[in-house]
Phi, psi and omega in degrees: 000119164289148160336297192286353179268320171283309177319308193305285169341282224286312182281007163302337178253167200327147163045003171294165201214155135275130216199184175220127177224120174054050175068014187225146152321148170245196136213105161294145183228182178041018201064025186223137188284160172199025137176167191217116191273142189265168178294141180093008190016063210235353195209141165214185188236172153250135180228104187255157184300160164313302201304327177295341194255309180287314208278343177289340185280322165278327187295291202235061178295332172287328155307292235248199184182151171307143152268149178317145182080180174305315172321319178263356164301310204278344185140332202289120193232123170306132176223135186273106172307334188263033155221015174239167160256182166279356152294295166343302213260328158318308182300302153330287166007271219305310180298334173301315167328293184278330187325312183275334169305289180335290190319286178335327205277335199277141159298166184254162181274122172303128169296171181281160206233104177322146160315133146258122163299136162313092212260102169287131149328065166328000000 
């Protein structure tokens, strides 16, 4: 799969962008990164849930791989261009995709709301 065969995937979907994070392509949907090409464009990432990031590992472990760090504990999974196909990877996508949608859509958690004190007169 080429560089430009990943881009094509990626702005296929709904509302997607090409952006730069840190010197590489990105792609956004929602104001949210899903996936990314790395420099040398020989590799990119998808950004997947864990459990979803093992089954793409079991399906395929020489493509795809944790990305390094805490990013591939949450999901964030390498995937090697000259081994994957477009499907394969359309499929990876497509979950990276609703990955960010999902997020976007959850409330953010309400802080706990201080106590009020009651202001006595000294």
């Amino acid at each position: 799969m080429s560089p430009d065969e990943f881009r094509r995937i990626a702005l296929s979907m709904k509302s997607a962008v090409e952006g730069a994070h840190m010197g590489h392509p990105d792609f956004r949907a929602n104001g949210k990164i899903f996936a990314t090409l790395h420099p040398g464009e020989r590799s990119g990432i998808v950004k997947l849930t864990p459990d979803q990031q093992q089954e793409f590992l079991h399906m395929n472990s020489e493509a795809f791989a944790p990305a390094s760090g805490a990013w591939g504990r949450q999901g964030s999974t390498m995937v090697s261009l000259d081994l994957i196909d477009a499907e394969t990877l359309g499929q990876a996508m497509t979950l990276a995709w609703q990955n960010v949608f999902r997020i976007a859509g959850q409330a953010k958690p309400k802080r706990a709301a201080k106590a009020n004190k009651p202001f006595r007169k000294r």
